[in-house]
DRENKE-719809 format. One record per residue: residue number from 1; x, y, z of N, C-alpha, C in turn. Coordinates in steps of 0.001 Angstrom, whole numbers, plus 524288, in hexadecimal, padded with zeros to 5 digits. Layout:
residues N
NUM_X_Y_Z_X_Y_Z_X_Y_Z .
...
***
This chain:
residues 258
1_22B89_8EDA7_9FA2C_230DA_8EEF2_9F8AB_2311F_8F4BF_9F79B .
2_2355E_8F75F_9F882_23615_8FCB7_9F977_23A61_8FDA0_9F7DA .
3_23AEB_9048E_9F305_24028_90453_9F256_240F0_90A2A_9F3AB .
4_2479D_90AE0_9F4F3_2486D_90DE1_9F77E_24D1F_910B6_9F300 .
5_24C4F_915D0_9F409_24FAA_9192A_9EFC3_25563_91872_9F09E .
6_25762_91730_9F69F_25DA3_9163C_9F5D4_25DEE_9117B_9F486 .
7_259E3_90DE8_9F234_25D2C_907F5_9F091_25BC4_908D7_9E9E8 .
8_2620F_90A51_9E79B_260F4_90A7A_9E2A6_2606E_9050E_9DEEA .
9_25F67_90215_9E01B_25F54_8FDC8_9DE60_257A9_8FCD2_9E03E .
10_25632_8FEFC_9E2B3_25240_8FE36_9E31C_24DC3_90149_9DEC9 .
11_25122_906C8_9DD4C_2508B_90A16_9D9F4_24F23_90979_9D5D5 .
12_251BB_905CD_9D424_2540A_9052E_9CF66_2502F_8FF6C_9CECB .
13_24FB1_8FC22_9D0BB_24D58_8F909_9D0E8_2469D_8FA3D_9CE94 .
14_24475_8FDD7_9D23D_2412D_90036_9D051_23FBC_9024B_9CB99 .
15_2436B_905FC_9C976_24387_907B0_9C437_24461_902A4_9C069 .
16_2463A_8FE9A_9C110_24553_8FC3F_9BDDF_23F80_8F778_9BCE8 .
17_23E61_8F90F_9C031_23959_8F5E1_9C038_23607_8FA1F_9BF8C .
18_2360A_8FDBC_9BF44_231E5_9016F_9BDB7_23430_90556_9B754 .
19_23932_90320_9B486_23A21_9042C_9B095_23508_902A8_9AB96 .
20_234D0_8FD52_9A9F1_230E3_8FB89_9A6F5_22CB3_8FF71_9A68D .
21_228E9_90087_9AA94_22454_90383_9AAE0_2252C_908DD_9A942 .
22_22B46_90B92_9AC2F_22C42_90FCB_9A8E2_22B28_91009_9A4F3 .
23_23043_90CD1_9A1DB_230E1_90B55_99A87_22BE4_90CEE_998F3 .
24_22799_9082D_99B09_22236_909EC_999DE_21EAE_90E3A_998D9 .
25_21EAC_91199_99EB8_21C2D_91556_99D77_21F2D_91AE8_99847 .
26_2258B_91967_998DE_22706_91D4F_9958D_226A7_91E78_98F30 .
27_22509_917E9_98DF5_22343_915FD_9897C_21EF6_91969_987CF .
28_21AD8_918AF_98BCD_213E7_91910_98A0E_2151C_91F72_98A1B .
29_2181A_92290_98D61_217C9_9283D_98DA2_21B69_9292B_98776 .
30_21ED9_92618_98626_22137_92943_98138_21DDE_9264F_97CA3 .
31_21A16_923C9_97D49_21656_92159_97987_2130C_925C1_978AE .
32_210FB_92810_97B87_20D06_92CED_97BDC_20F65_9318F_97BAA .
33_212B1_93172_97D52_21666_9371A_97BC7_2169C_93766_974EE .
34_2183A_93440_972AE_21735_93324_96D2C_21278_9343B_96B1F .
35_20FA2_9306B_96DD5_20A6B_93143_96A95_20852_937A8_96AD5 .
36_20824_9379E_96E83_20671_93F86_970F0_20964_9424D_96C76 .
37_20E4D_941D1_969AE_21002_94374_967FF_20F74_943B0_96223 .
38_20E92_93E22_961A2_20D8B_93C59_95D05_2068D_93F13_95AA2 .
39_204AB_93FE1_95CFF_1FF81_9413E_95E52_20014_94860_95C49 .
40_20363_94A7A_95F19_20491_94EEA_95F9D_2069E_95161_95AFC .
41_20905_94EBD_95A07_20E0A_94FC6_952B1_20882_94EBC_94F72 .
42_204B7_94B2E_94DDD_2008E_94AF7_94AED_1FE89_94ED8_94B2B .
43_1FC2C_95124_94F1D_1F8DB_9557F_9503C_1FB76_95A05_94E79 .
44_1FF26_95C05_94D5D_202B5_95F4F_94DA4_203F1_95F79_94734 .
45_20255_959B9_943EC_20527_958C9_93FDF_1FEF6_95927_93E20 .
46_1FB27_95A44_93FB5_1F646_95A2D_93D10_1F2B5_9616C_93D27 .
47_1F68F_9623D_941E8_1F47B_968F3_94111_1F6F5_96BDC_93F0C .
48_1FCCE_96A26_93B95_20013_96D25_93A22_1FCE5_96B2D_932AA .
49_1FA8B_9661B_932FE_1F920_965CA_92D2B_1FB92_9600F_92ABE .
50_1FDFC_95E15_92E06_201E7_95927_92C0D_1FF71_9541B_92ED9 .
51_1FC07_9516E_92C0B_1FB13_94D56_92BA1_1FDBD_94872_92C85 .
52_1FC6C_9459F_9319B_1FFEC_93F2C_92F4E_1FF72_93CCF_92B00 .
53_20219_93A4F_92986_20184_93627_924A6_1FD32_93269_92616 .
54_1FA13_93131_9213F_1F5EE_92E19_921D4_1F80F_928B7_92099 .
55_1F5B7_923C3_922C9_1F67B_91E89_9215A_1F1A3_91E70_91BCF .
56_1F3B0_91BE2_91787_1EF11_91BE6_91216_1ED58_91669_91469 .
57_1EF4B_91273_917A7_1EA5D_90D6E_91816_1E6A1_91048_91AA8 .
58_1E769_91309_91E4F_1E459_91433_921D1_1E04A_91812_9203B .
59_1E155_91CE3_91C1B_1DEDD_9201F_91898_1DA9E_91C7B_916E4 .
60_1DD05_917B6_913AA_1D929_914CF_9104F_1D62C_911B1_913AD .
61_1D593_90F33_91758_1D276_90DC4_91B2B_1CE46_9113F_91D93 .
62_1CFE9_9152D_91E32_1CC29_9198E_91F12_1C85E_91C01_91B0B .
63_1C9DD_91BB4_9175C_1C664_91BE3_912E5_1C2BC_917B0_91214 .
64_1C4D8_912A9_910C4_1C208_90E41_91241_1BD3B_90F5E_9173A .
65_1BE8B_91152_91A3F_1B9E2_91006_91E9D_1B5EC_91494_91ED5 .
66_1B7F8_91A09_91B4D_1B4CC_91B75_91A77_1B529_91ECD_91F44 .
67_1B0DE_92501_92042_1AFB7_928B8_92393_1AC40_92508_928B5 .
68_1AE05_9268A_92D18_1AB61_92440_932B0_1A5E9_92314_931E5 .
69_1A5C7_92051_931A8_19CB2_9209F_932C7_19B3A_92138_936FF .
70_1973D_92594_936BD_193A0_928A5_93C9E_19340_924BC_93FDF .
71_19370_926D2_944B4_19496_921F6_949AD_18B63_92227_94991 .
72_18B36_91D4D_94C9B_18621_91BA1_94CF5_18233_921CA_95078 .
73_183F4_9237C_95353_181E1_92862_955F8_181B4_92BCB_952A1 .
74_18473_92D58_94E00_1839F_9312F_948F5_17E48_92F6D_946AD .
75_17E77_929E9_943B0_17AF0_92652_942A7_17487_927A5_943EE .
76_174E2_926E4_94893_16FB3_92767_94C03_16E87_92D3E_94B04 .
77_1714A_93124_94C78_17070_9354D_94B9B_16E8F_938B8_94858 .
78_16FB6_935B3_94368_1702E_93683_93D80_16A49_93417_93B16 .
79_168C0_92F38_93CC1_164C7_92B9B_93C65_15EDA_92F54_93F91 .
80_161DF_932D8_943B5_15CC5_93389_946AE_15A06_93653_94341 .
81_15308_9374A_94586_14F9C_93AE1_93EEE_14F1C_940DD_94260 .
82_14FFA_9436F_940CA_14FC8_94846_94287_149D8_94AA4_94448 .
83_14B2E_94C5E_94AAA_1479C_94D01_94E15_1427D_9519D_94BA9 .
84_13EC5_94FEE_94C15_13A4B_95496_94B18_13AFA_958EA_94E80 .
85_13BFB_958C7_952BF_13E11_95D17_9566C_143BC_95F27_954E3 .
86_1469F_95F73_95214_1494F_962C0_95013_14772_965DF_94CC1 .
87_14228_9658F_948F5_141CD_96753_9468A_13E17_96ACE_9477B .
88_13D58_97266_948C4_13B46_97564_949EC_135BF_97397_9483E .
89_1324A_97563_94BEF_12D85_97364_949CD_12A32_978E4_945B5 .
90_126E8_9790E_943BE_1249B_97F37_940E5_1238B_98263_94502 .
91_12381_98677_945E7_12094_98A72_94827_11B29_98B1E_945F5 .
92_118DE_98C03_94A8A_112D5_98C66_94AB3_110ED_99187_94774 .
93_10E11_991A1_9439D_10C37_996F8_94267_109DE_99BBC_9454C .
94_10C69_99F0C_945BF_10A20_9A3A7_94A94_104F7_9A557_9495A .
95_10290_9A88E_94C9A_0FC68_9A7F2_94DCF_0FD73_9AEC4_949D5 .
96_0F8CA_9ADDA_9478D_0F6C5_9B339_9437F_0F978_9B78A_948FA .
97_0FB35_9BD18_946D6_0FAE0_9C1A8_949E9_0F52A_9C300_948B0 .
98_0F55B_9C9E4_94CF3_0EF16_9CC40_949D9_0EEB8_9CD48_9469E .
99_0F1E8_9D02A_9442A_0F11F_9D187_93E6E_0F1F4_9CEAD_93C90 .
100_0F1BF_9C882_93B75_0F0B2_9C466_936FA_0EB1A_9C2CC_93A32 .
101_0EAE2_9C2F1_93D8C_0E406_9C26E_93F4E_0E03C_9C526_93DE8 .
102_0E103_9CA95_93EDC_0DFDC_9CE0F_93BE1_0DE64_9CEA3_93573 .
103_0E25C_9CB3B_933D2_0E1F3_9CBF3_92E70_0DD29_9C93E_92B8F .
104_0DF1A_9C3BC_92F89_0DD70_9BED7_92D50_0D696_9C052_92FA5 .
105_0D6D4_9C3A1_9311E_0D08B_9C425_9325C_0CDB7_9C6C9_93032 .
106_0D185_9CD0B_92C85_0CF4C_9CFC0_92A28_0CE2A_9CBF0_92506 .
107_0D2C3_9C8E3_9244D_0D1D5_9C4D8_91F3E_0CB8B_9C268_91DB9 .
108_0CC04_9BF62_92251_0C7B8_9BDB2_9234C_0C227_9BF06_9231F .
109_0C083_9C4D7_9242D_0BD74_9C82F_92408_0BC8B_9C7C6_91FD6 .
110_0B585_9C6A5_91EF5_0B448_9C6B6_91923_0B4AE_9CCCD_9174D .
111_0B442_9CBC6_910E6_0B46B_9D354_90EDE_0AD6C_9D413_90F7D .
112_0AF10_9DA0B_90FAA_0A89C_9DC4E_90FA0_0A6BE_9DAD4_90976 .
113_0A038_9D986_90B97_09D5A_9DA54_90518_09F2F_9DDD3_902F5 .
114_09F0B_9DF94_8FD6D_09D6E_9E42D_8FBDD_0975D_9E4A3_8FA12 .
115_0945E_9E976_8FB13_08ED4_9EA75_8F7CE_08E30_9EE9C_8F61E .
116_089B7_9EEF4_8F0F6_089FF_9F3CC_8EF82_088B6_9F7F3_8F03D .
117_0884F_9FBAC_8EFB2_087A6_A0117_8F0BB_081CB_A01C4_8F139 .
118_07ED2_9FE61_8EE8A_078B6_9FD9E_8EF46_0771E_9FA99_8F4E8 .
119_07B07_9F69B_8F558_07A98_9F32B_8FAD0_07CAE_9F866_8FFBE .
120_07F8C_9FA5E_8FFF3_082FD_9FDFB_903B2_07EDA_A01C1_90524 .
121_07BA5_A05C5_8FF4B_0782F_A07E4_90249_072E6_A0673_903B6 .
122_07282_A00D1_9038B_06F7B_A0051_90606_06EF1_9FF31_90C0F .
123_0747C_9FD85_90C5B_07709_9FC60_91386_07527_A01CF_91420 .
124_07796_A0628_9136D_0776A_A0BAF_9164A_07371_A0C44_916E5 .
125_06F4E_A0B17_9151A_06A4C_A0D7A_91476_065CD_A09F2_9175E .
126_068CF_A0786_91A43_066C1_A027B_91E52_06341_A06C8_9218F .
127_05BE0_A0466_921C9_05B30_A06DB_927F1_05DE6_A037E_92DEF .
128_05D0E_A056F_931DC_05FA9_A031E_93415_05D0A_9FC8F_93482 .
129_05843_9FC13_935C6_05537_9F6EB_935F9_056EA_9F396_93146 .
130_05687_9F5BF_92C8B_0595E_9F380_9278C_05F3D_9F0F4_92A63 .
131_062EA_9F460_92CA3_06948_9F29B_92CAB_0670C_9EED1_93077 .
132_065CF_9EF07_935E7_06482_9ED96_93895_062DC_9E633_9380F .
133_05FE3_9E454_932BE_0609C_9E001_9321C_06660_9DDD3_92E83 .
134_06729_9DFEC_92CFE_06D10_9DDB1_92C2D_07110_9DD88_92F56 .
135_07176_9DF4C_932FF_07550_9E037_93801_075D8_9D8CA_93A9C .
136_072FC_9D496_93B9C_07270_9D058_93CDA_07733_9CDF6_9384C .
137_077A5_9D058_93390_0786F_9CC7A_92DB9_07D28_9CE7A_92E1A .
138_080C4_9D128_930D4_08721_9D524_92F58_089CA_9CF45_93073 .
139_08D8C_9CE7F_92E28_091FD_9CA47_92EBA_0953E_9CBA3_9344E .
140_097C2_9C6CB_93432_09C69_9C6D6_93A7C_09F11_9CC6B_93827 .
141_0A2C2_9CA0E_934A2_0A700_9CF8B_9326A_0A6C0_9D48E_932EA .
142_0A01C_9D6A6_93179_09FCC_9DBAE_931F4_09DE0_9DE00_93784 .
143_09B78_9DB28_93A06_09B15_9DB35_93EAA_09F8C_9DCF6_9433F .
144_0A481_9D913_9421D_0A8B4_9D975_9435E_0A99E_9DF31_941A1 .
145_0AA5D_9E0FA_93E53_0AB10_9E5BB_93B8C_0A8F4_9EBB2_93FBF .
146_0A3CC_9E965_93F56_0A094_9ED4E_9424B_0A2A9_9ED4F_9491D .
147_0A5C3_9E809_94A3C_0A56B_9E8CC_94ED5_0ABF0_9ECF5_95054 .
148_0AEEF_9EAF2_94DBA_0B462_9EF63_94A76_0B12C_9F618_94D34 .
149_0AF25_9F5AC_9497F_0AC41_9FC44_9483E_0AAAE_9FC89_94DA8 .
150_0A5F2_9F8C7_950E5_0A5A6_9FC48_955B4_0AA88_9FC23_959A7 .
151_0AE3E_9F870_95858_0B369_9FA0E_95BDE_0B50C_9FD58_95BB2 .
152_0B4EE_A000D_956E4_0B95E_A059D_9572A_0B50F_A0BAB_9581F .
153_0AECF_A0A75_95869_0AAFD_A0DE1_95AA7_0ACA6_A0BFF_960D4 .
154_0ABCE_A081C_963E7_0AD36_A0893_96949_0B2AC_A0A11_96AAB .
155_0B579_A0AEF_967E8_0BC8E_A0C1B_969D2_0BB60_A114C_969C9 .
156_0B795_A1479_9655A_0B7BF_A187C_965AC_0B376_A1BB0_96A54 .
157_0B0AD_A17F9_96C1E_0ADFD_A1A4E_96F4E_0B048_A18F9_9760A .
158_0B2C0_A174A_97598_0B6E5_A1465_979FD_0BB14_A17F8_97B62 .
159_0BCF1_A1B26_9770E_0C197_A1FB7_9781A_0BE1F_A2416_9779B .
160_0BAAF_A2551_975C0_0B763_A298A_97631_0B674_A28B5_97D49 .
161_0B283_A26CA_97EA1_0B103_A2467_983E9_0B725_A264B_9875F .
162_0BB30_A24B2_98627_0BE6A_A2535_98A28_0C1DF_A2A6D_98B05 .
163_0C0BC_A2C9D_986D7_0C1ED_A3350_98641_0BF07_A35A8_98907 .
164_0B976_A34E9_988E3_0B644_A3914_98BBD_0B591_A38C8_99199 .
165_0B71E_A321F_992AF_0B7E4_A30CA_998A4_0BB3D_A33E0_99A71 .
166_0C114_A32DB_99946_0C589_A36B0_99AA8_0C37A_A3CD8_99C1E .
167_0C1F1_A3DFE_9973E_0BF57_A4495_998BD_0BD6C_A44E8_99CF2 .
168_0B76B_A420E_99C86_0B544_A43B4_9A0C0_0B6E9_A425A_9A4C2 .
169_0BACF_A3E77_9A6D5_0BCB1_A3D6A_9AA11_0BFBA_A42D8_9AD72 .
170_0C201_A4321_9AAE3_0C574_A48C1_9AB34_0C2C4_A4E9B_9AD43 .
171_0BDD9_A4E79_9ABBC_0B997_A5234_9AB10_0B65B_A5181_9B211 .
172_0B48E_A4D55_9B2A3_0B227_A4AD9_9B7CC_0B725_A4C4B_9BB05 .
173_0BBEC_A4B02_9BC5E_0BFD0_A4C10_9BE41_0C117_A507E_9C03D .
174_0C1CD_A5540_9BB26_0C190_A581C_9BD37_0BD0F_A5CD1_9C01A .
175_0B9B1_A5C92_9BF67_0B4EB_A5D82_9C0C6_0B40F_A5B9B_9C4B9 .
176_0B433_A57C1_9C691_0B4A5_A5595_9CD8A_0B87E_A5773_9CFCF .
177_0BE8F_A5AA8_9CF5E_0C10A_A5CBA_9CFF7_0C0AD_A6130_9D252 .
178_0BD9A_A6267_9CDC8_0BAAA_A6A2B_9D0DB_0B761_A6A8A_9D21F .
179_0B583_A653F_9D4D2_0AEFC_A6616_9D6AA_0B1FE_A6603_9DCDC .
180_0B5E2_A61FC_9DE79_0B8B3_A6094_9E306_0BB6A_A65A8_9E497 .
181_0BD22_A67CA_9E16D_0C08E_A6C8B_9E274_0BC7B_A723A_9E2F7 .
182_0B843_A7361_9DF8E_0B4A6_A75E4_9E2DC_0B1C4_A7427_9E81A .
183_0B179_A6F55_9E800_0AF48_A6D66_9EFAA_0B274_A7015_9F38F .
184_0B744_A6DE5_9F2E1_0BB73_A6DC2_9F58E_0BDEA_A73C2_9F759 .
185_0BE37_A74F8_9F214_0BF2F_A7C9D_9F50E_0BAA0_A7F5C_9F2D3 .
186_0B79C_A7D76_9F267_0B214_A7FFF_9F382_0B143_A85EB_9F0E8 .
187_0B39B_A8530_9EC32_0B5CD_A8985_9E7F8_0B100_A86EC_9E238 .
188_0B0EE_A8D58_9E012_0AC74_A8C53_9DCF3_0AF88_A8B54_9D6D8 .
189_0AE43_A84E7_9D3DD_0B1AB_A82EE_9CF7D_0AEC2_A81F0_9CA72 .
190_0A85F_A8528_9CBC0_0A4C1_A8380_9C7C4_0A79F_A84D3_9C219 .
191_0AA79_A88A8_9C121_0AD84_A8B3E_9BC7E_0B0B6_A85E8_9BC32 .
192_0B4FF_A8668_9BE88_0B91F_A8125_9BCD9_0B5F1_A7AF2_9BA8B .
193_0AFA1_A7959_9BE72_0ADE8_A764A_9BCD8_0A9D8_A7844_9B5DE .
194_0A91B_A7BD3_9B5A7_0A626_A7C8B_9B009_0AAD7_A7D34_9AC62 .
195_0AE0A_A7F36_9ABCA_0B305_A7F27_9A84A_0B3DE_A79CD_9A844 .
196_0B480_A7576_9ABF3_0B514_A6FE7_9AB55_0B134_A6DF7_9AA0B .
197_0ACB0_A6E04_9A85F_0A850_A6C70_9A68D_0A71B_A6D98_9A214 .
198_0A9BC_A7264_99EF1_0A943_A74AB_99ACB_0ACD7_A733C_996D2 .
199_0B247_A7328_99B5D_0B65F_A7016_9971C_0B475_A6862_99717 .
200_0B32B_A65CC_99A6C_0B1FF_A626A_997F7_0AD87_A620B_9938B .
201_0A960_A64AE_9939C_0A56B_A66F8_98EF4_0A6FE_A663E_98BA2 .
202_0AB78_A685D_98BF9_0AEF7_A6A3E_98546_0B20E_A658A_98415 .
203_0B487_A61BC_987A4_0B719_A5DA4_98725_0B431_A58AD_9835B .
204_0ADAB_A5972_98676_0AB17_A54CB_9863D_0A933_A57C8_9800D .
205_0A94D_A5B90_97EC6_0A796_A5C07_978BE_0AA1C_A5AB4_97487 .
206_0B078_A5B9D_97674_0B2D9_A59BC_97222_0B527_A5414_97329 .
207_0B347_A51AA_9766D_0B471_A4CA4_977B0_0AFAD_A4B32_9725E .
208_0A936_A4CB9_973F9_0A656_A4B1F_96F6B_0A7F0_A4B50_96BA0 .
209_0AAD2_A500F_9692B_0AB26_A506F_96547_0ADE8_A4C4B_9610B .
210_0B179_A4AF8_964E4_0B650_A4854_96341_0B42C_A433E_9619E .
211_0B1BC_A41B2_966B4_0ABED_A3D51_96658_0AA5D_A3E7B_95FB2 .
212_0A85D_A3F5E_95F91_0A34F_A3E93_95B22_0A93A_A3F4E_954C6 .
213_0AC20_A4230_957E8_0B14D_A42DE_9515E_0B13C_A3CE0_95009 .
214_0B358_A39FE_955DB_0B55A_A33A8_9545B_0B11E_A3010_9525A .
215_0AC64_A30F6_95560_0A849_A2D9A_9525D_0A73E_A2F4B_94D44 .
216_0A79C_A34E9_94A05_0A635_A3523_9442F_0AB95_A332C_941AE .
217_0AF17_A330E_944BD_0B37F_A3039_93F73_0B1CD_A2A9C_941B1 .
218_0B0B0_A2854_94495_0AE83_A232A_945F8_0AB85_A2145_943BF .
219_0A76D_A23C6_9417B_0A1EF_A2255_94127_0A220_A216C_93B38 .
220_0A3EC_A2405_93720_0A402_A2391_9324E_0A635_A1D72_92FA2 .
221_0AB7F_A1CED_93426_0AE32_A18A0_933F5_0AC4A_A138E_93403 .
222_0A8D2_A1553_93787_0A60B_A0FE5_93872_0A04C_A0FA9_93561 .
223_0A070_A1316_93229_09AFE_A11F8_93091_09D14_A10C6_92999 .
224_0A285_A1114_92807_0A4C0_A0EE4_923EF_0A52C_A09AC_923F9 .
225_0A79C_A0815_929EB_0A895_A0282_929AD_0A45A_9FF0A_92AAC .
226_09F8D_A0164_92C72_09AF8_9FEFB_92D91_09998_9FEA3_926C3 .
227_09885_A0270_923E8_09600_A0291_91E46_09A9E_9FD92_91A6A .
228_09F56_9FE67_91B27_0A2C5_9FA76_918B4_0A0A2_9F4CB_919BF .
229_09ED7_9F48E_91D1F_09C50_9EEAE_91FAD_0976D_9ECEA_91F8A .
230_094D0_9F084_91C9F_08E14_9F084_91982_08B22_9F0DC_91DE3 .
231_08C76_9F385_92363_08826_9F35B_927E9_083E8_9F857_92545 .
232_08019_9F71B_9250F_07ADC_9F8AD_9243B_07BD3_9FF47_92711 .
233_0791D_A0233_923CE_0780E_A0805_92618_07DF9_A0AEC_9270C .
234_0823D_A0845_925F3_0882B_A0A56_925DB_088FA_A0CFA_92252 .
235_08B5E_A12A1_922C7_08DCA_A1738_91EA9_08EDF_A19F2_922CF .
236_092A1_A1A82_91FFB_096B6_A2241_92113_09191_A268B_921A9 .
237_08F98_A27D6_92597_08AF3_A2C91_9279B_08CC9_A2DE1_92AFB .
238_08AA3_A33A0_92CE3_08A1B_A3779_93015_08521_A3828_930A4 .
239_0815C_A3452_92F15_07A91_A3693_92FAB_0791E_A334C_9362C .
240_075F8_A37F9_937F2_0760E_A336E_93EC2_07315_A3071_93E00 .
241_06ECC_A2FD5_939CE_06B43_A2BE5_93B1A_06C4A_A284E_9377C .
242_070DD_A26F5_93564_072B3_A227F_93340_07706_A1FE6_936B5 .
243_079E2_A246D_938F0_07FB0_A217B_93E71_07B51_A2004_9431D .
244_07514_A2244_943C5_07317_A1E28_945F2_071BC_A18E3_9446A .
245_06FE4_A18BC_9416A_06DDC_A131F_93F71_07304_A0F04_93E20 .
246_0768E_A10D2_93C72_07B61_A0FCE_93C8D_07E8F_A0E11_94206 .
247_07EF0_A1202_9471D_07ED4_A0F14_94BC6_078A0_A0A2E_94D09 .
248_07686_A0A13_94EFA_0700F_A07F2_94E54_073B0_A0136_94B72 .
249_075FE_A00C3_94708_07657_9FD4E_94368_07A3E_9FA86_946E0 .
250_08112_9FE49_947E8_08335_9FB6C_94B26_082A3_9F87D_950DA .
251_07EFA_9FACC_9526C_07CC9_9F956_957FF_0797A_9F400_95674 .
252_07787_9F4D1_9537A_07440_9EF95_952A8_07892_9EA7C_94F32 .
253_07BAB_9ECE9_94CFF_08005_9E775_94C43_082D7_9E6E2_95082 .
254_084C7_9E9A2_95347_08692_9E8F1_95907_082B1_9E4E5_95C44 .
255_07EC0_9E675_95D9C_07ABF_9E3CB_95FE0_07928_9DC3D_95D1C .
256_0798F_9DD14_958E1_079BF_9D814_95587_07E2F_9D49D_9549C .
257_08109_9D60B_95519_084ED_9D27F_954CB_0894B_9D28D_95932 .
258_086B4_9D399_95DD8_08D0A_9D5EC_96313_089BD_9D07C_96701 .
***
């Protein structure tokens, strides 16, 4: 069946069978138009500060039941025991630096005897065969001590040693220089070579000199810290035939205990 716009009766027919459903939907749209509205005036009546009226059954019922109780997932949450892994673990104690190694070693280091002035000169007055059996009997500590002392005799003979290399290095150098250069132009350089032979002369003397300055401020030094440590035949001298017997002594604790 089919209707056609010039049959007004057919028109009309229509609209009334599709009136009802209208009615309907115009209902549910001014139902919500309200509510939207109604919704809207609250909101409006709650940011300006104006409160709806409260129902008091409903106040007192709510009191009655009291604040919400934690839903079961709070519960559990609340119940769980708190993880050992949350809780930072200690830090490890850091390893000594040197200077607490250092320290803890000088600590450690027993103190020297003291003896008396009757015991002392009798160390000095050690022949050498006399020191010579006590040298087996010296403790670790002082030993250690002694070995200190010849470190800072080889440092010094180690930069001594490498001063005089340099020189003569320098010296050989040039001197092969003017031996090549008299070949070569066949010119007489004996003068240029004795002036270079003369000034190293003079080089290598006060190179000694300098030598023997560092070993007497050396030598005293070490013959304090040797006597502080009761080694046999040790004192502050300048006599040679005591800084012999005195070397003689270290060579043979070297030899004994290396």
């Amino acid at each position: 069946m089919s209707f056609k716009e010039e049959d007004p009766g057919s028109i009309q027919a229509l609209l009334s069978a599709l009136k009802p459903s209208l009615d309907s939907m115009n209902g549910n749209n001014t139902e919500k138009t309200q509510e939207a509205r109604n919704t809207s005036e609250v909101e409006s009546a709650r940011d300006m500060g104006i409160h709806p009226p409260r129902n008091p059954e409903i106040d007192s019922l709510l009191e009655l039941l009291g604040p919400p109780a934690p839903s079961t997932a709070q519960k559990q949450r609340s119940s769980l025991p708190i993880s050992s892994t949350s809780i930072p673990a200690p830090k490890a104690p850091a390893p000594p630096s040197k200077l607490q190694q250092n320290v803890q070693s000088k600590v450690e280091e027993p103190p020297l005897e003291t003896i008396s002035e009757n015991e002392a000169l009798q160390l000095r007055s050690m022949t050498f065969p006399q020191a010579l059996m006590l040298v087996p009997t010296l403790p670790a500590h002082k030993i250690a001590k002694l070995t200190e002392i010849r470190k800072q005799q080889d440092k010094l003979e180690k930069t001594l040693h490498t001063e005089y290399s340099v020189m003569n290095s320098k010296f050989t150098n040039a001197r092969k220089e003017l031996e090549q250069k008299a070949t070569l132009a066949r010119i007489d350089l004996s003068r240029d070579m004795a002036r270079l032979d003369g000034d190293f002369a003079k080089k290598v003397d006060a190179f000694k000199t300098k030598a023997l300055s560092r070993w007497d401020e050396l030598r005293p030094q070490q013959q304090s810290q040797l006597e502080q440590l009761h080694i046999p035949c040790f004192y502050v001298t300048e006599d040679v035939d005591a800084i012999s017997t005195q070397a003689k002594i270290l060579a043979a604790i070297a030899s004994q205990h290396n």
